[in-house]
C-alpha positions as CSV (number, residue, x, y, z in Angstrom):
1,X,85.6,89.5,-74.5
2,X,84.1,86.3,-72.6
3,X,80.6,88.0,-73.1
4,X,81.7,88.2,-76.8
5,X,83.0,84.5,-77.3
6,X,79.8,83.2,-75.4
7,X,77.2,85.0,-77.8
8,X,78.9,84.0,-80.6
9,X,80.4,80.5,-79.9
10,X,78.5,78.9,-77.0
11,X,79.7,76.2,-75.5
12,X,77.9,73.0,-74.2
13,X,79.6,72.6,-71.1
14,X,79.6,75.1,-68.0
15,X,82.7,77.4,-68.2
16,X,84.4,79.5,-66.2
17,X,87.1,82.3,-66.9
18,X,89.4,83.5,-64.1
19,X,92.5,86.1,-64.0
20,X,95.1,85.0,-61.4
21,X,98.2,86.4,-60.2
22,X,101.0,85.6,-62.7
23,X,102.7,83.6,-59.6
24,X,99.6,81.2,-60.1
25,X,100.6,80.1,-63.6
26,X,104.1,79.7,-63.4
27,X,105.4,80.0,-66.8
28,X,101.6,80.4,-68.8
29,X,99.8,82.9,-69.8
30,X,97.0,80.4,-69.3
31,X,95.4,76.9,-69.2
32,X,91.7,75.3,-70.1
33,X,91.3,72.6,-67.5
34,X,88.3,69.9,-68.4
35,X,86.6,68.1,-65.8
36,X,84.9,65.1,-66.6
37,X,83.4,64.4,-63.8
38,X,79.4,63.6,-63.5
39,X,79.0,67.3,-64.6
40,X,81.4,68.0,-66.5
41,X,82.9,71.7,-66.7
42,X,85.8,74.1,-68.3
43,X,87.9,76.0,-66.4
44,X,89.7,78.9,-68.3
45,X,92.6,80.4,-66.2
46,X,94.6,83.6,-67.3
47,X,97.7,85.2,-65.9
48,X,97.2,88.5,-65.2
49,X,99.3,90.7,-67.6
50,X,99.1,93.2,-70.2
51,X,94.9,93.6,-71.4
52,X,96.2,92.7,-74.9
53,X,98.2,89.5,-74.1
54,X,95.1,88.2,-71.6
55,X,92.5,89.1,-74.7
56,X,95.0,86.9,-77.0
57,X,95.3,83.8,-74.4
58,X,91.8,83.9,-73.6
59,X,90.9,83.1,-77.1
60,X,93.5,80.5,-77.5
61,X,92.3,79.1,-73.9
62,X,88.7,79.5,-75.6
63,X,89.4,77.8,-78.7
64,X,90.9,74.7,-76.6
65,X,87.5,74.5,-75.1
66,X,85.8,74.3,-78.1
67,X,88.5,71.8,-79.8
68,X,87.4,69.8,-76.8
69,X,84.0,69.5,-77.4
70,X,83.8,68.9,-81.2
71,X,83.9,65.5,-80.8
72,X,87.2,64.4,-82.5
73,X,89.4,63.0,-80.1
74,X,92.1,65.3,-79.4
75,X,96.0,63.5,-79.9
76,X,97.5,66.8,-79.6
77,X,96.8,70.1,-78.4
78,X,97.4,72.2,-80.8
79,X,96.1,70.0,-83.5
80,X,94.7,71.2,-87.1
81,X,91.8,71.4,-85.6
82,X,92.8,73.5,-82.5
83,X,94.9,76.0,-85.6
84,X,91.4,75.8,-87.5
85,X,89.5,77.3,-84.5
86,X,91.9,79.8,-83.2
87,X,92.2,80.9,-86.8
88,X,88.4,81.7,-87.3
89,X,87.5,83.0,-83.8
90,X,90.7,85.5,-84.2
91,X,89.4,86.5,-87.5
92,X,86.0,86.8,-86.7
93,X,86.8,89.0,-83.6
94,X,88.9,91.4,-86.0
95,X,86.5,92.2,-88.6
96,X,88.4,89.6,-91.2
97,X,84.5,87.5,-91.8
């Protein structure tokens, strides 16, 4: 799946994807975690769990990252914008486009 969501919705920034032990993420299934430091990065982290909940929270975790990066600033998380590019990318991935 990251393989997937790279070739087909690159993002600008350096990004990294890793499954933890659910005790890591207390209460998540996952978090995107921006740096903005000189070089700025994403950090995608999943709770381990079931393949088909990780598959679902890494594209919500992905779609953050690209939310992030499109330039608008972002006054809340799950913004139209956010709901816009979940939407697509979940579609896409299914066969819906």
């Amino acid at each position: 799946m990251c393989r997937w969501l790279r070739r087909h919705y690159p993002l600008r920034h350096k990004a990294t994807v890793r499954v933890l032990p659910p005790t890591s993420l207390p209460g998540l299934c996952g978090e995107m975690e921006f740096s903005d430091a000189k070089k700025p990065r994403i950090c995608i982290r999943i709770a381990q769990s079931s393949d088909e909940v990780m598959l679902e929270t890494l594209i919500e975790e992905y779609a953050h990252a690209i939310r992030h990066e499109c330039g608008v600033p972002v006054l809340n998380e799950h913004d139209h914008l956010f709901w816009a590019i979940y939407g697509h990318i979940t579609m896409h991935y299914r066969g819906g486009e």
